[in-house]
C-alpha positions in Angstrom: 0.0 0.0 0.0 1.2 3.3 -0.6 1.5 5.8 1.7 2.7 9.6 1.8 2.6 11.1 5.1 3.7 14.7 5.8 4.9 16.3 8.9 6.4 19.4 10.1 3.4 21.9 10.0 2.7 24.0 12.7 2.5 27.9 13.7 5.1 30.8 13.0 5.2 34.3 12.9 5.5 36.4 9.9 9.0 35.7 8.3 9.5 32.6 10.3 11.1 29.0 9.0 10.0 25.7 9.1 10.4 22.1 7.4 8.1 20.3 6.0 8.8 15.8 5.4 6.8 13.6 3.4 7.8 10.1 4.4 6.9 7.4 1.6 6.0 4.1 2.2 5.2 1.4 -0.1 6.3 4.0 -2.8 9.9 5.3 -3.6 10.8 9.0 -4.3 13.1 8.0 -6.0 11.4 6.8 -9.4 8.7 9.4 -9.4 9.3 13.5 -10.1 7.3 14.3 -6.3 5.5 18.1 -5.6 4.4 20.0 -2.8 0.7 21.6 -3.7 -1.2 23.9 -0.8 -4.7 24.7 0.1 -5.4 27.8 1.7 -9.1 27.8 3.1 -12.1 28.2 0.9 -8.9 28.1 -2.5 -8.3 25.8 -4.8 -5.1 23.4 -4.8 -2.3 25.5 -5.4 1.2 24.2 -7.1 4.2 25.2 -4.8 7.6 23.1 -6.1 8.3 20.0 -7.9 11.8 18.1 -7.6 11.9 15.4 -11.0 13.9 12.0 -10.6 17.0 13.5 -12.2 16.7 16.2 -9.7 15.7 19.4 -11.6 13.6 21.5 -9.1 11.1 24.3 -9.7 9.0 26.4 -7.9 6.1 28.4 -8.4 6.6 32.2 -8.9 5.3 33.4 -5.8 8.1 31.4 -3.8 10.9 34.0 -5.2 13.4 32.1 -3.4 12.4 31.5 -0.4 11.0 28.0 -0.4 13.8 24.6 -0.9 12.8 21.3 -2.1 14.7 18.1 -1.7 14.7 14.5 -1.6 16.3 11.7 0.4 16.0 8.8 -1.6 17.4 6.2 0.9 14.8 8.1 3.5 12.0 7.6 0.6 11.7 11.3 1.7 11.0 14.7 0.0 11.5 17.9 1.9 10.1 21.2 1.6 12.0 23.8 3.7 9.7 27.6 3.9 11.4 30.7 5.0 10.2 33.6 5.3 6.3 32.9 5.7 4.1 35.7 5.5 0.3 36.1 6.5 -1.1 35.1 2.9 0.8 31.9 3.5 -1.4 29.6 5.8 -2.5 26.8 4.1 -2.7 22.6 4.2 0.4 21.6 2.2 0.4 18.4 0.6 3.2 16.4 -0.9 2.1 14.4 -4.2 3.7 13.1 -7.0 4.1 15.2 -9.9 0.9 15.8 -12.4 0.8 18.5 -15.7 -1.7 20.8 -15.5 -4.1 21.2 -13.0 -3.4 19.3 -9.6 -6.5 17.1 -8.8 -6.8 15.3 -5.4 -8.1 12.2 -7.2 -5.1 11.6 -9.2 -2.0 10.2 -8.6 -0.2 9.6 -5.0 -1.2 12.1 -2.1 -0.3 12.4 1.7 -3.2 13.9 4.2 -0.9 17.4 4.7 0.3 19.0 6.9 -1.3 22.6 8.1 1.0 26.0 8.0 -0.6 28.9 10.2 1.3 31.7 10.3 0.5 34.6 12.5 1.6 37.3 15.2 
């Protein structure tokens, strides 16, 4: 069975860090390009970085450098490090393997996510 469970959420003030894990089971990292997506309340699924199998990472443009992506293959775990979280940022973030286009829920591999609140 497959199985992608994230970690590391939790609550920060404006500009603060934190790390976000997505441990695989039954599934490995390693052959499949792997994304982070969020879910800010009452929004749609939003596309945050994707790391491929060779390695090649990309973000989405509102991250402007502040948001790392990485994997661990002998972990069978992807990372997604945030710094610098503002107020617009709070959200359920999900780690999934890669789709094109539109991210649907009902496609491909997803964990349960992990919620970000970030406030003063």
């Amino acid at each position: 069975e497959v199985q992608l469970v994230e970690s590391g959420g939790g609550l920060v003030e404006p500009g603060g860090s934190l790390r976000l894990s997505c441990a695989a089971s039954g599934f490995a990292v390693s052959s499949y390009d792997m994304s982070w997506v969020r879910q800010a309340p009452g929004k749609g699924l939003e596309w945050v970085s994707f790391i491929t199998i060779a390695g090649i990472k990309s973000y989405a443009s509102f991250v402007k450098g502040r948001f790392s992506i990485s994997r661990d293959n002998a972990k069978t775990t992807v990372y997604l490090q945030l710094n610098g979280l503002n107020v617009e940022e709070p959200a359920m973030y999900y780690c999934a393997s890669r789709q094109l286009g539109l991210y649907d829920r009902n496609v491909g591999y997803w964990g349960q996510g992990t919620q970000v609140t970030v406030s003063s």
